[in-house]
Every structure is written in structure tokens, then in C-alpha cells.
C-alpha positions, 0 to 999 in steps of 0.5 A: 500500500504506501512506500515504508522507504519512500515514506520515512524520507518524507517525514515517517509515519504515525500510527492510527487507530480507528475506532469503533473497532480495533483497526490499526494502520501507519499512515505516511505523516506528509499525509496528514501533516495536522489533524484536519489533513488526518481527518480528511485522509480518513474520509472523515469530516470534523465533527464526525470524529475526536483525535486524541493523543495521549488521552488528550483530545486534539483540536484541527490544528495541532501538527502531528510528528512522526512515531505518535500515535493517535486514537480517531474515534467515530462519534455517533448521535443516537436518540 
């Protein structure tokens, strides 16, 4: 799927994990330089989702950096 050499030399990776579920990936950071660019690589618009890192939930505009991994967690209205 994506270029491991090829993506280390553009910046490396972070690891995401999706959830619901338990779906786990690297995605090339030059791919998701922020949490908005992350959210819209994942087909997914604001709101939709919270990003956290650490346990603490990111806002849009927070850069993201090789080797951190974040948690995307779907939100879903129910009611």
C-alpha cells in the first residue's frame, strides 16, 4: 500500500487507530501533516470524529510528528 522507504524520507509515519473497532494502520505523516489533513485522509469530516493523543483530545490544528500515535474515534448521535 504506501512506500515504508519512500515514506520515512518524507517525514515517517504515525500510527492510527480507528475506532469503533480495533483497526490499526501507519499512515505516511506528509499525509496528514495536522489533524484536519488526518481527518480528511480518513474520509472523515470534523465533527464526525475526536483525535486524541495521549488521552488528550486534539483540536484541527495541532501538527502531528512522526512515531505518535493517535486514537480517531467515530462519534455517533443516537436518540
Amino acid at each position: 500500500m504506501f512506500d515504508d522507504k519512500r515514506d520515512e524520507r518524507r517525514g515517517g509515519t504515525v500510527t492510527v487507530q480507528l475506532q469503533p473497532g480495533r483497526s490499526e494502520f501507519e499512515l505516511p505523516r506528509a499525509r496528514a501533516k495536522n489533524v484536519a489533513r488526518l481527518l480528511e485522509e480518513l474520509g472523515l469530516r470534523q465533527g464526525t470524529a475526536i483525535v486524541a493523543r495521549d488521552g488528550i483530545l486534539l483540536t484541527p490544528d495541532v501538527p502531528l510528528y512522526p512515531g505518535q500515535t493517535l486514537l480517531v474515534r467515530k462519534v455517533m448521535s443516537s436518540g
